[in-house]
C-alpha positions as CSV (number, residue, x, y, z in Angstrom):
1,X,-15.2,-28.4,-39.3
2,X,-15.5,-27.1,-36.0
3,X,-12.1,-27.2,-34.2
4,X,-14.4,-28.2,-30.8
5,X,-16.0,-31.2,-32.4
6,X,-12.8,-32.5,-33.6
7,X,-11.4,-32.2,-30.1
8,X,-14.5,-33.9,-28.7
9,X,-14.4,-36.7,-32.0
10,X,-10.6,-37.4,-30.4
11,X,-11.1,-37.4,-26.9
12,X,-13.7,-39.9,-28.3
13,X,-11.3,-42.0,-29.9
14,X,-8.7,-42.0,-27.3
15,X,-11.4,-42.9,-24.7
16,X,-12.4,-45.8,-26.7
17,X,-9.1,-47.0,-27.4
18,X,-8.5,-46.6,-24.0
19,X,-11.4,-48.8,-23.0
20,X,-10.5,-51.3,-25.5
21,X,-7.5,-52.1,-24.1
22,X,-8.7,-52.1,-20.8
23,X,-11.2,-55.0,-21.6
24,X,-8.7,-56.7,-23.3
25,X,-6.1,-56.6,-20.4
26,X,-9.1,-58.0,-18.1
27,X,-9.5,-60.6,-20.6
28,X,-6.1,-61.7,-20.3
29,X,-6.1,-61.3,-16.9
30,X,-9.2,-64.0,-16.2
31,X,-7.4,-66.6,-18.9
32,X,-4.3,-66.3,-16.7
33,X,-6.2,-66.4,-13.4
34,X,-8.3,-69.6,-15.1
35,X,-5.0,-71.1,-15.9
36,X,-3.5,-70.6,-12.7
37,X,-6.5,-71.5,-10.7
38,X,-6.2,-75.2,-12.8
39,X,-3.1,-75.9,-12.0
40,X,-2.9,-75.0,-8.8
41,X,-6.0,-77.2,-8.6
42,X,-4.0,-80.1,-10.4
43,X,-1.3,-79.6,-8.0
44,X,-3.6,-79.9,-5.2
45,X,-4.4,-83.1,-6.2
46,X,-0.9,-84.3,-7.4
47,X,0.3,-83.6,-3.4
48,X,-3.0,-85.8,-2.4
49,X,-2.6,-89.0,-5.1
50,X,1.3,-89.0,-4.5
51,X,1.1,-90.4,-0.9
52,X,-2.1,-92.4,-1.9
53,X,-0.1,-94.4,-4.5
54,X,2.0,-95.4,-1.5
55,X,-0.7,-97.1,0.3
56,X,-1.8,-98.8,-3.1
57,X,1.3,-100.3,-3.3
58,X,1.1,-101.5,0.3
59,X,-2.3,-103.4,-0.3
60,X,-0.3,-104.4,-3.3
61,X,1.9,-106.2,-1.1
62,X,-0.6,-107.5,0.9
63,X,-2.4,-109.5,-1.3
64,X,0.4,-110.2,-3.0
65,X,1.6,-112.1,-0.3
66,X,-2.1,-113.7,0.4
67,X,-2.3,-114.1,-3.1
68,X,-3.6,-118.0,-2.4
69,X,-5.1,-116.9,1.0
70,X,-9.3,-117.1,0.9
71,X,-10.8,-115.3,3.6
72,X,-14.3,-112.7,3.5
73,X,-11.4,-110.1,5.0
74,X,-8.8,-110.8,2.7
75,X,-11.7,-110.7,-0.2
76,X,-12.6,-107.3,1.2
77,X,-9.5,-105.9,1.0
78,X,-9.8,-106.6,-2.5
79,X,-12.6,-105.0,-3.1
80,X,-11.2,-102.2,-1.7
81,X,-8.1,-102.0,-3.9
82,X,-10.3,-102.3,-7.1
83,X,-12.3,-99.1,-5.2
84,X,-9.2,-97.7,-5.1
85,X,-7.8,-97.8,-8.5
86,X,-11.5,-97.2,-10.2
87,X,-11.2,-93.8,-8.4
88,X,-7.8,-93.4,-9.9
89,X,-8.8,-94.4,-13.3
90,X,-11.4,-91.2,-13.1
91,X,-9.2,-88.8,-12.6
92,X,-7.1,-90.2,-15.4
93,X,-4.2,-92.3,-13.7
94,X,-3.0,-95.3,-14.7
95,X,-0.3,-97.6,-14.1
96,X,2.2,-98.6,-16.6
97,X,3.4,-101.3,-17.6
98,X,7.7,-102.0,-17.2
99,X,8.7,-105.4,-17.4
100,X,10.1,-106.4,-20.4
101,X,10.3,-102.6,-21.4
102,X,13.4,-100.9,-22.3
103,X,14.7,-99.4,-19.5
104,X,13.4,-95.5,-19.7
105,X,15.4,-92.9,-17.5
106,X,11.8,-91.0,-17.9
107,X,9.8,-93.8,-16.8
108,X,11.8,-95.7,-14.9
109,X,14.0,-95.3,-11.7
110,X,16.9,-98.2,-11.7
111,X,17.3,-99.1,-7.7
112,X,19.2,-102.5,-8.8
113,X,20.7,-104.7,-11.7
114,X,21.0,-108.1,-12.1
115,X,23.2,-110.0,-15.0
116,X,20.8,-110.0,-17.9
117,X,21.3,-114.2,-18.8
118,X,18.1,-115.2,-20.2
119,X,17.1,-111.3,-21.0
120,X,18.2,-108.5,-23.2
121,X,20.4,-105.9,-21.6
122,X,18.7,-102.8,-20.7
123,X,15.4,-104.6,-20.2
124,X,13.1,-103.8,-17.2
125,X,13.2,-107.6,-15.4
126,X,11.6,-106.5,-12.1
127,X,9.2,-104.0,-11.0
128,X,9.9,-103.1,-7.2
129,X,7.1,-100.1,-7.2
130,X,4.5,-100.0,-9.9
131,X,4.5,-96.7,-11.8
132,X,2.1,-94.2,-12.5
133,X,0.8,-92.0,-15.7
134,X,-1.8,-89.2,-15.2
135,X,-3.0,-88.9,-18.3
136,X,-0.1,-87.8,-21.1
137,X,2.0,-86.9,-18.1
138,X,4.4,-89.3,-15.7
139,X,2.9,-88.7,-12.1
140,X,5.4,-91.3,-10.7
141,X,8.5,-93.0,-12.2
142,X,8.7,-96.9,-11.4
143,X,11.1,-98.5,-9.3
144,X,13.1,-101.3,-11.3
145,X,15.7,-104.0,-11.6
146,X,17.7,-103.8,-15.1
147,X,19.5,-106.5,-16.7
148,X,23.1,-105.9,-17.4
């Protein structure tokens, strides 16, 4: 054979190899850059939920303390709590549930005790601030009272 077509035939090859592994490197350049764009996107939303899960717990308050209170305002702030945790339940957050759970250093944050008496030590007696999955993941621990 023709010692110029073998030259030629592995340029060739080199350029192709050459081109393959440049489209492969792009490819794994969008799937990090997809990646990254995600969850800087979830983390976006994470810095805008986190404060809104404090004013949730303040219209928590609220009507927990009107909780026999009948008024159209009162009924409207309800409405607006419901609003509120609907557009939560989209995105995939939820509260969780803590009393009479095992106390979880995952879940739970421990800001008191009290002797346990009547409950199990260890067991989640009060919930001080509700908290909150998004989906599989804890977006904020809960505030409790242990027995001891």
């Amino acid at each position: 054979m023709d010692p110029t077509i073998e030259n030629l035939e592995q340029e060739l090859k080199t350029e192709h190899d050459l081109y393959l592994r440049a489209l492969a490197d792009f490819d794994n350049y969008r799937r990090r850059t997809d990646r990254e764009r995600a969850h800087f996107g979830r983390e976006a939303l994470r810095r805008f939920i986190l404060p809104l899960l404090d004013v949730i717990d303040d219209l928590d308050r609220l009507l927990n303390f009107a909780e026999t209170e009948q008024s159209p305002f009162l009924d409207r702030i309800r409405e607006v709590h419901r609003s509120l945790l609907k557009l939560l339940e989209v995105e995939g957050i939820h509260p969780f549930q803590s009393i009479g759970k095992p106390f979880d250093p995952a879940l739970h944050e421990a800001v008191a005790t009290q002797p346990a008496g009547e409950h199990t030590q260890g067991i989640v007696v009060q919930e001080v601030r509700r908290g909150y999955r998004w989906d599989d993941e804890v977006l904020r621990t809960a505030r409790v009272v242990v027995a001891v």
